[in-house]
C-alpha positions as CSV (number, residue, x, y, z in Angstrom):
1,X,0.0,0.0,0.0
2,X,1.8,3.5,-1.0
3,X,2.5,6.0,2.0
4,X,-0.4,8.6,2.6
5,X,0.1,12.1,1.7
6,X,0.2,12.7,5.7
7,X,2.7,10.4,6.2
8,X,5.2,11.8,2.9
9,X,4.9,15.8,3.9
10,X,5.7,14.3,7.8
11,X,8.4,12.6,7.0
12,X,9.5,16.3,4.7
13,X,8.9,18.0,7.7
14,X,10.9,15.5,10.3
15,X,14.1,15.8,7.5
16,X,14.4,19.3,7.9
17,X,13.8,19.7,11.4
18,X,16.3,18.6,13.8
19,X,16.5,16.9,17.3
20,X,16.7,19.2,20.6
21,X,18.0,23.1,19.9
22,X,18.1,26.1,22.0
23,X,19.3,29.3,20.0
24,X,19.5,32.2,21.6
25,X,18.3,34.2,18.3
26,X,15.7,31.7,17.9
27,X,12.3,33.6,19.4
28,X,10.5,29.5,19.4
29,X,13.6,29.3,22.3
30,X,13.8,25.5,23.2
31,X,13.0,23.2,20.2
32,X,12.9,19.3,19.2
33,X,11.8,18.1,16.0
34,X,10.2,21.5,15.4
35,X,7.7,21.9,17.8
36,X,8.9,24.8,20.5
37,X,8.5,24.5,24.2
38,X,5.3,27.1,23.9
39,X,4.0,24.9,21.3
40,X,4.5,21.5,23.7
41,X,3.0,23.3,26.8
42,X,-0.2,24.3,24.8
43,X,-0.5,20.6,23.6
44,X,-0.1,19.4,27.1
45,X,-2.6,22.3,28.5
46,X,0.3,23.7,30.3
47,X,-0.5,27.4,31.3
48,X,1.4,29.7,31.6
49,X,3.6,27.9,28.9
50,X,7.3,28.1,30.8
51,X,6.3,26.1,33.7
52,X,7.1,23.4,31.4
53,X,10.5,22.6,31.9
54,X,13.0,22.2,29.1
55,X,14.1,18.8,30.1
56,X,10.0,17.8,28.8
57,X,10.8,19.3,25.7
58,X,14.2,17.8,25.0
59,X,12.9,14.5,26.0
60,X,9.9,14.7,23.6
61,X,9.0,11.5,21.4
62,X,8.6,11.3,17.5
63,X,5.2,9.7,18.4
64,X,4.0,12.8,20.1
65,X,5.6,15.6,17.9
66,X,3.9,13.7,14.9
67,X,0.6,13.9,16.7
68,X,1.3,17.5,17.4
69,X,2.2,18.3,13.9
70,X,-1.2,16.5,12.6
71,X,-3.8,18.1,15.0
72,X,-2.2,21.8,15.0
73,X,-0.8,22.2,11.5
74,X,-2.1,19.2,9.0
75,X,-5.5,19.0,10.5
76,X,-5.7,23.4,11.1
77,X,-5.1,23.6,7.8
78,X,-6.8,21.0,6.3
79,X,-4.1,20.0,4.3
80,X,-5.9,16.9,3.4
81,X,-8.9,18.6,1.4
82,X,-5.3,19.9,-0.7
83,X,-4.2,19.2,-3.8
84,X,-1.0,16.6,-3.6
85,X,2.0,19.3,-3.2
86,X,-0.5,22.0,-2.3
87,X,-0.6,20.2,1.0
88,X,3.4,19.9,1.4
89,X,4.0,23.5,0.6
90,X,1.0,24.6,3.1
91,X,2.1,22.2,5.7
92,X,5.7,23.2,6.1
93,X,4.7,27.1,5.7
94,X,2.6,26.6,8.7
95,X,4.9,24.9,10.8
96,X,7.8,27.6,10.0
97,X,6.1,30.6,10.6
98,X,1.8,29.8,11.9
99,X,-0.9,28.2,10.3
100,X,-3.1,31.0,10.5
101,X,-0.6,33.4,8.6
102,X,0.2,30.4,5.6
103,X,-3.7,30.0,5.8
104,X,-4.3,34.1,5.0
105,X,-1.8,34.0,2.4
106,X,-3.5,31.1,0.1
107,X,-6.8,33.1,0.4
108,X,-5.4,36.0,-0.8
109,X,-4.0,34.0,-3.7
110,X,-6.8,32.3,-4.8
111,X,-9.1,35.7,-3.9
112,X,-11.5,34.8,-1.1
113,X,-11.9,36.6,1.8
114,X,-8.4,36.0,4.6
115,X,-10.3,34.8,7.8
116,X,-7.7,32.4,9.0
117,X,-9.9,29.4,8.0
118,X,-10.0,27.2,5.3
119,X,-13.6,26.0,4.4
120,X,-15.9,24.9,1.1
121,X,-15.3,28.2,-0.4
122,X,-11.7,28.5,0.2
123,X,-11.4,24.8,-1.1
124,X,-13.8,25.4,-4.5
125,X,-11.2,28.7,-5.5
126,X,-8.5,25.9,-4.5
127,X,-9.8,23.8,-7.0
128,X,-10.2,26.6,-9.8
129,X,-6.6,27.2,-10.0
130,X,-3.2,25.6,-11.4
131,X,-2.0,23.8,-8.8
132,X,2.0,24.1,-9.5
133,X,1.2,28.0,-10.3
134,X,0.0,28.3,-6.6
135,X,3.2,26.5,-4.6
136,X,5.1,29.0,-7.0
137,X,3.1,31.9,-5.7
138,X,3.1,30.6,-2.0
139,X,7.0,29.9,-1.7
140,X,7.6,33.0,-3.1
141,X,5.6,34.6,-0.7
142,X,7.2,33.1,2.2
143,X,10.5,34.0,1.0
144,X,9.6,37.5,0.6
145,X,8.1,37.3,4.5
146,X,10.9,35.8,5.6
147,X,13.5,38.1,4.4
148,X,11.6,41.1,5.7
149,X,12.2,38.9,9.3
150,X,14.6,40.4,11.9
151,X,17.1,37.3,12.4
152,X,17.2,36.9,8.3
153,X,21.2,36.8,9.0
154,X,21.3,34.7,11.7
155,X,18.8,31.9,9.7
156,X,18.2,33.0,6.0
157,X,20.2,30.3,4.7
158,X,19.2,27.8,6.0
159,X,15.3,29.0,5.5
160,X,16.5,29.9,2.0
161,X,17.2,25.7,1.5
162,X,14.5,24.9,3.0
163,X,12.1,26.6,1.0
164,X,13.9,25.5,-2.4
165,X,13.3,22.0,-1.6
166,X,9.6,21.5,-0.3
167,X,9.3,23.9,-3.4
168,X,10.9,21.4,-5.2
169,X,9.6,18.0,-3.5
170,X,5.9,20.0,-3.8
171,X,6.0,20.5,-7.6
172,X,7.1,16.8,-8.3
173,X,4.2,16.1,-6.0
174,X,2.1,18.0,-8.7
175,X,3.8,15.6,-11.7
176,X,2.8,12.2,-10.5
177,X,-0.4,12.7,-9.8
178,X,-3.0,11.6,-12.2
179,X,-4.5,14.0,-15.2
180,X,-7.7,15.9,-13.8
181,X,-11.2,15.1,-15.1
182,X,-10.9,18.5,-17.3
183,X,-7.5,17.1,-18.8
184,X,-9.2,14.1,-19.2
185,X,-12.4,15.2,-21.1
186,X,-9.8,17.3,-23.3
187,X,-7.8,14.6,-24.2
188,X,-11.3,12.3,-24.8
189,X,-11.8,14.6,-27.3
190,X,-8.9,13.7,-29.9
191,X,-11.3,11.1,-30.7
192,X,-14.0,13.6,-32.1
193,X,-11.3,15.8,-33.0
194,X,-11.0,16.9,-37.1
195,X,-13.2,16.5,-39.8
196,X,-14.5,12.7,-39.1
197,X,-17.1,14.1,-36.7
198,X,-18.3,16.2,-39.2
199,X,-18.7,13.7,-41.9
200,X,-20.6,11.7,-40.0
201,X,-23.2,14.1,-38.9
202,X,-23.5,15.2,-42.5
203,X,-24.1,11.4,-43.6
204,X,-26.9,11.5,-40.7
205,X,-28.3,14.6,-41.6
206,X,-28.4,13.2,-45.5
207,X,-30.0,10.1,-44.5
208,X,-32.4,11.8,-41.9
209,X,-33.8,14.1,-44.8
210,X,-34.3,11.4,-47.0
211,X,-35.9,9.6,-44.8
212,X,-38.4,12.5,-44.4
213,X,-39.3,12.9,-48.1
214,X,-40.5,9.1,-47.9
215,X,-37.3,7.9,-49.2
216,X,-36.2,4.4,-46.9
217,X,-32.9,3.1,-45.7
218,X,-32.9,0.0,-44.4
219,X,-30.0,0.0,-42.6
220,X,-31.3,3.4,-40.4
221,X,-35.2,1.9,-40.8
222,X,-35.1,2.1,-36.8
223,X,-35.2,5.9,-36.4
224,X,-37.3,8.5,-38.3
225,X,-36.6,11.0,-40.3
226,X,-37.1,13.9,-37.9
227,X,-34.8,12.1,-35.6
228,X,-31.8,11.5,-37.8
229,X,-31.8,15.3,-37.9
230,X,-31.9,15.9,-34.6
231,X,-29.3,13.5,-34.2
232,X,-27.0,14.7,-36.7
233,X,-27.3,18.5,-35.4
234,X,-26.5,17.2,-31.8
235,X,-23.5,15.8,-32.6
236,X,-22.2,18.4,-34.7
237,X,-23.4,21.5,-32.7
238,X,-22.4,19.7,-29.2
239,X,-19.2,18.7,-30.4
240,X,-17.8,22.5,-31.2
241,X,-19.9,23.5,-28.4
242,X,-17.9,20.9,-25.9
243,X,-14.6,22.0,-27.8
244,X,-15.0,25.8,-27.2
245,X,-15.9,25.6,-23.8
246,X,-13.0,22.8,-22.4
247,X,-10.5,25.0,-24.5
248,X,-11.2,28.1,-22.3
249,X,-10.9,26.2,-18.8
Protein backbone atom coordinates (compact mmCIF):
# COMPACT_ATOMS: atom_id res chain seq x y z
CA UNK A 1 0.00 0.00 0.00
CA UNK A 2 1.83 3.51 -0.98
CA UNK A 3 2.46 5.97 1.97
CA UNK A 4 -0.41 8.64 2.60
CA UNK A 5 0.13 12.07 1.66
CA UNK A 6 0.23 12.66 5.68
CA UNK A 7 2.74 10.39 6.22
CA UNK A 8 5.18 11.78 2.93
CA UNK A 9 4.86 15.81 3.92
CA UNK A 10 5.68 14.28 7.84
CA UNK A 11 8.42 12.62 6.95
CA UNK A 12 9.53 16.30 4.69
CA UNK A 13 8.93 17.97 7.70
CA UNK A 14 10.90 15.52 10.29
CA UNK A 15 14.09 15.83 7.51
CA UNK A 16 14.39 19.34 7.92
CA UNK A 17 13.81 19.74 11.35
CA UNK A 18 16.31 18.63 13.85
CA UNK A 19 16.50 16.90 17.26
CA UNK A 20 16.70 19.21 20.65
CA UNK A 21 18.02 23.12 19.85
CA UNK A 22 18.11 26.10 21.98
CA UNK A 23 19.35 29.26 20.00
CA UNK A 24 19.47 32.24 21.63
CA UNK A 25 18.33 34.24 18.31
CA UNK A 26 15.70 31.68 17.88
CA UNK A 27 12.32 33.57 19.40
CA UNK A 28 10.48 29.50 19.39
CA UNK A 29 13.58 29.32 22.28
CA UNK A 30 13.83 25.48 23.21
CA UNK A 31 12.99 23.18 20.15
CA UNK A 32 12.87 19.34 19.24
CA UNK A 33 11.84 18.11 16.00
CA UNK A 34 10.24 21.45 15.37
CA UNK A 35 7.74 21.92 17.85
CA UNK A 36 8.93 24.76 20.51
CA UNK A 37 8.51 24.53 24.23
CA UNK A 38 5.27 27.12 23.95
CA UNK A 39 3.99 24.86 21.26
CA UNK A 40 4.54 21.51 23.73
CA UNK A 41 3.01 23.29 26.79
CA UNK A 42 -0.22 24.30 24.77
CA UNK A 43 -0.49 20.63 23.64
CA UNK A 44 -0.12 19.42 27.06
CA UNK A 45 -2.62 22.33 28.52
CA UNK A 46 0.25 23.69 30.28
CA UNK A 47 -0.54 27.39 31.34
CA UNK A 48 1.36 29.74 31.57
CA UNK A 49 3.62 27.89 28.87
CA UNK A 50 7.33 28.11 30.76
CA UNK A 51 6.29 26.14 33.71
CA UNK A 52 7.05 23.36 31.41
CA UNK A 53 10.48 22.60 31.92
CA UNK A 54 13.02 22.16 29.10
CA UNK A 55 14.08 18.82 30.08
CA UNK A 56 10.02 17.75 28.77
CA UNK A 57 10.76 19.34 25.66
CA UNK A 58 14.22 17.77 25.03
CA UNK A 59 12.87 14.47 26.02
CA UNK A 60 9.89 14.70 23.58
CA UNK A 61 8.99 11.47 21.43
CA UNK A 62 8.61 11.31 17.48
CA UNK A 63 5.18 9.72 18.37
CA UNK A 64 3.98 12.81 20.09
CA UNK A 65 5.57 15.56 17.86
CA UNK A 66 3.85 13.74 14.93
CA UNK A 67 0.57 13.93 16.66
CA UNK A 68 1.30 17.49 17.36
CA UNK A 69 2.21 18.31 13.87
CA UNK A 70 -1.19 16.50 12.62
CA UNK A 71 -3.77 18.08 15.01
CA UNK A 72 -2.19 21.77 14.99
CA UNK A 73 -0.83 22.18 11.55
CA UNK A 74 -2.15 19.20 9.04
CA UNK A 75 -5.46 19.03 10.53
CA UNK A 76 -5.70 23.41 11.10
CA UNK A 77 -5.06 23.56 7.83
CA UNK A 78 -6.84 20.99 6.32
CA UNK A 79 -4.10 19.98 4.34
CA UNK A 80 -5.91 16.88 3.40
CA UNK A 81 -8.86 18.60 1.37
CA UNK A 82 -5.27 19.90 -0.71
CA UNK A 83 -4.24 19.17 -3.82
CA UNK A 84 -1.00 16.65 -3.59
CA UNK A 85 2.01 19.33 -3.24
CA UNK A 86 -0.48 22.01 -2.28
CA UNK A 87 -0.62 20.15 1.00
CA UNK A 88 3.40 19.91 1.38
CA UNK A 89 4.03 23.50 0.65
CA UNK A 90 1.02 24.64 3.14
CA UNK A 91 2.11 22.22 5.67
CA UNK A 92 5.71 23.16 6.10
CA UNK A 93 4.68 27.07 5.69
CA UNK A 94 2.58 26.61 8.68
CA UNK A 95 4.86 24.95 10.75
CA UNK A 96 7.76 27.56 10.02
CA UNK A 97 6.12 30.55 10.64
CA UNK A 98 1.84 29.80 11.87
CA UNK A 99 -0.93 28.22 10.27
CA UNK A 100 -3.12 30.97 10.48
CA UNK A 101 -0.59 33.42 8.62
CA UNK A 102 0.22 30.41 5.56
CA UNK A 103 -3.70 30.05 5.78
CA UNK A 104 -4.32 34.12 4.98
CA UNK A 105 -1.76 34.03 2.41
CA UNK A 106 -3.52 31.15 0.12
CA UNK A 107 -6.76 33.09 0.41
CA UNK A 108 -5.36 36.03 -0.78
CA UNK A 109 -3.98 34.01 -3.67
CA UNK A 110 -6.84 32.28 -4.82
CA UNK A 111 -9.11 35.69 -3.93
CA UNK A 112 -11.52 34.82 -1.15
CA UNK A 113 -11.92 36.63 1.78
CA UNK A 114 -8.36 35.95 4.58
CA UNK A 115 -10.31 34.81 7.79
CA UNK A 116 -7.66 32.41 8.97
CA UNK A 117 -9.87 29.42 7.98
CA UNK A 118 -10.00 27.16 5.34
CA UNK A 119 -13.64 25.97 4.44
CA UNK A 120 -15.91 24.86 1.07
CA UNK A 121 -15.31 28.23 -0.37
CA UNK A 122 -11.69 28.54 0.23
CA UNK A 123 -11.41 24.83 -1.10
CA UNK A 124 -13.81 25.39 -4.45
CA UNK A 125 -11.21 28.66 -5.50
CA UNK A 126 -8.50 25.95 -4.47
CA UNK A 127 -9.81 23.75 -7.03
CA UNK A 128 -10.21 26.57 -9.76
CA UNK A 129 -6.55 27.23 -9.99
CA UNK A 130 -3.21 25.58 -11.39
CA UNK A 131 -1.97 23.76 -8.76
CA UNK A 132 1.97 24.13 -9.46
CA UNK A 133 1.19 28.01 -10.34
CA UNK A 134 0.04 28.32 -6.59
CA UNK A 135 3.25 26.47 -4.55
CA UNK A 136 5.08 29.00 -6.97
CA UNK A 137 3.06 31.95 -5.69
CA UNK A 138 3.10 30.60 -2.02
CA UNK A 139 6.98 29.94 -1.74
CA UNK A 140 7.61 33.00 -3.15
CA UNK A 141 5.57 34.62 -0.65
CA UNK A 142 7.18 33.11 2.24
CA UNK A 143 10.55 33.96 1.05
CA UNK A 144 9.60 37.47 0.62
CA UNK A 145 8.11 37.28 4.52
CA UNK A 146 10.92 35.76 5.65
CA UNK A 147 13.46 38.05 4.38
CA UNK A 148 11.59 41.07 5.67
CA UNK A 149 12.24 38.86 9.34
CA UNK A 150 14.59 40.40 11.90
CA UNK A 151 17.11 37.30 12.36
CA UNK A 152 17.22 36.86 8.34
CA UNK A 153 21.17 36.84 8.98
CA UNK A 154 21.27 34.68 11.67
CA UNK A 155 18.82 31.87 9.70
CA UNK A 156 18.25 32.97 6.01
CA UNK A 157 20.22 30.30 4.73
CA UNK A 158 19.17 27.84 6.02
CA UNK A 159 15.31 28.98 5.47
CA UNK A 160 16.48 29.95 1.98
CA UNK A 161 17.16 25.72 1.50
CA UNK A 162 14.52 24.87 2.98
CA UNK A 163 12.11 26.64 0.97
CA UNK A 164 13.90 25.49 -2.35
CA UNK A 165 13.30 21.98 -1.63
CA UNK A 166 9.61 21.52 -0.30
CA UNK A 167 9.29 23.86 -3.42
CA UNK A 168 10.86 21.35 -5.22
CA UNK A 169 9.57 18.02 -3.51
CA UNK A 170 5.87 19.99 -3.79
CA UNK A 171 5.97 20.54 -7.62
CA UNK A 172 7.11 16.81 -8.34
CA UNK A 173 4.21 16.05 -6.02
CA UNK A 174 2.10 17.97 -8.72
CA UNK A 175 3.79 15.64 -11.72
CA UNK A 176 2.83 12.23 -10.46
CA UNK A 177 -0.43 12.73 -9.79
CA UNK A 178 -2.95 11.55 -12.24
CA UNK A 179 -4.48 14.05 -15.17
CA UNK A 180 -7.65 15.93 -13.81
CA UNK A 181 -11.19 15.10 -15.07
CA UNK A 182 -10.94 18.48 -17.32
CA UNK A 183 -7.51 17.11 -18.81
CA UNK A 184 -9.17 14.11 -19.17
CA UNK A 185 -12.35 15.17 -21.07
CA UNK A 186 -9.81 17.28 -23.29
CA UNK A 187 -7.81 14.65 -24.16
CA UNK A 188 -11.31 12.30 -24.75
CA UNK A 189 -11.78 14.64 -27.31
CA UNK A 190 -8.93 13.75 -29.86
CA UNK A 191 -11.34 11.14 -30.69
CA UNK A 192 -14.05 13.60 -32.07
CA UNK A 193 -11.27 15.82 -33.00
CA UNK A 194 -11.02 16.88 -37.12
CA UNK A 195 -13.24 16.52 -39.82
CA UNK A 196 -14.53 12.69 -39.14
CA UNK A 197 -17.06 14.15 -36.70
CA UNK A 198 -18.30 16.17 -39.25
CA UNK A 199 -18.75 13.67 -41.88
CA UNK A 200 -20.58 11.69 -39.95
CA UNK A 201 -23.18 14.05 -38.87
CA UNK A 202 -23.50 15.17 -42.50
CA UNK A 203 -24.15 11.41 -43.55
CA UNK A 204 -26.86 11.53 -40.70
CA UNK A 205 -28.26 14.56 -41.63
CA UNK A 206 -28.35 13.20 -45.46
CA UNK A 207 -29.96 10.12 -44.49
CA UNK A 208 -32.40 11.84 -41.90
CA UNK A 209 -33.80 14.12 -44.78
CA UNK A 210 -34.28 11.43 -47.04
CA UNK A 211 -35.86 9.63 -44.78
CA UNK A 212 -38.38 12.48 -44.42
CA UNK A 213 -39.27 12.93 -48.05
CA UNK A 214 -40.51 9.13 -47.93
CA UNK A 215 -37.25 7.86 -49.21
CA UNK A 216 -36.20 4.39 -46.90
CA UNK A 217 -32.88 3.06 -45.73
CA UNK A 218 -32.88 0.04 -44.44
CA UNK A 219 -30.03 0.02 -42.57
CA UNK A 220 -31.29 3.42 -40.40
CA UNK A 221 -35.19 1.86 -40.84
CA UNK A 222 -35.12 2.13 -36.83
CA UNK A 223 -35.24 5.88 -36.42
CA UNK A 224 -37.32 8.53 -38.26
CA UNK A 225 -36.56 11.04 -40.31
CA UNK A 226 -37.15 13.92 -37.91
CA UNK A 227 -34.81 12.13 -35.61
CA UNK A 228 -31.78 11.45 -37.81
CA UNK A 229 -31.82 15.32 -37.91
CA UNK A 230 -31.94 15.86 -34.58
CA UNK A 231 -29.28 13.54 -34.21
CA UNK A 232 -27.02 14.67 -36.69
CA UNK A 233 -27.27 18.55 -35.41
CA UNK A 234 -26.52 17.19 -31.82
CA UNK A 235 -23.55 15.80 -32.64
CA UNK A 236 -22.24 18.38 -34.72
CA UNK A 237 -23.38 21.49 -32.69
CA UNK A 238 -22.39 19.67 -29.25
CA UNK A 239 -19.21 18.73 -30.40
CA UNK A 240 -17.83 22.48 -31.22
CA UNK A 241 -19.89 23.46 -28.44
CA UNK A 242 -17.85 20.85 -25.95
CA UNK A 243 -14.64 22.03 -27.79
CA UNK A 244 -14.97 25.81 -27.17
CA UNK A 245 -15.92 25.57 -23.76
CA UNK A 246 -12.99 22.81 -22.44
CA UNK A 247 -10.46 25.02 -24.48
CA UNK A 248 -11.17 28.10 -22.34
CA UNK A 249 -10.93 26.15 -18.82
Amino acid sequence: MPASRWTLCLAEILKHEGGYVDHPSDPGGATNMGITHKALARWRGIDPWWDLPKTEVMALTRAEASAIYKALYWERCRAASLPAGLDLAVFDYAVNSGPDRVVRVLQALVGVIQDGFIGPVTLAAVGKRDTRALIEALCDQRMGFLQRLANWASFGRGWTSRVSDIRATALSAVALQPPSQTEKDIEDMSVFDGYKTYIVGALMLIVGIAQSLGIEIPMFGEYSGPQMVMEALAIIFLRRGLKSDLGRI
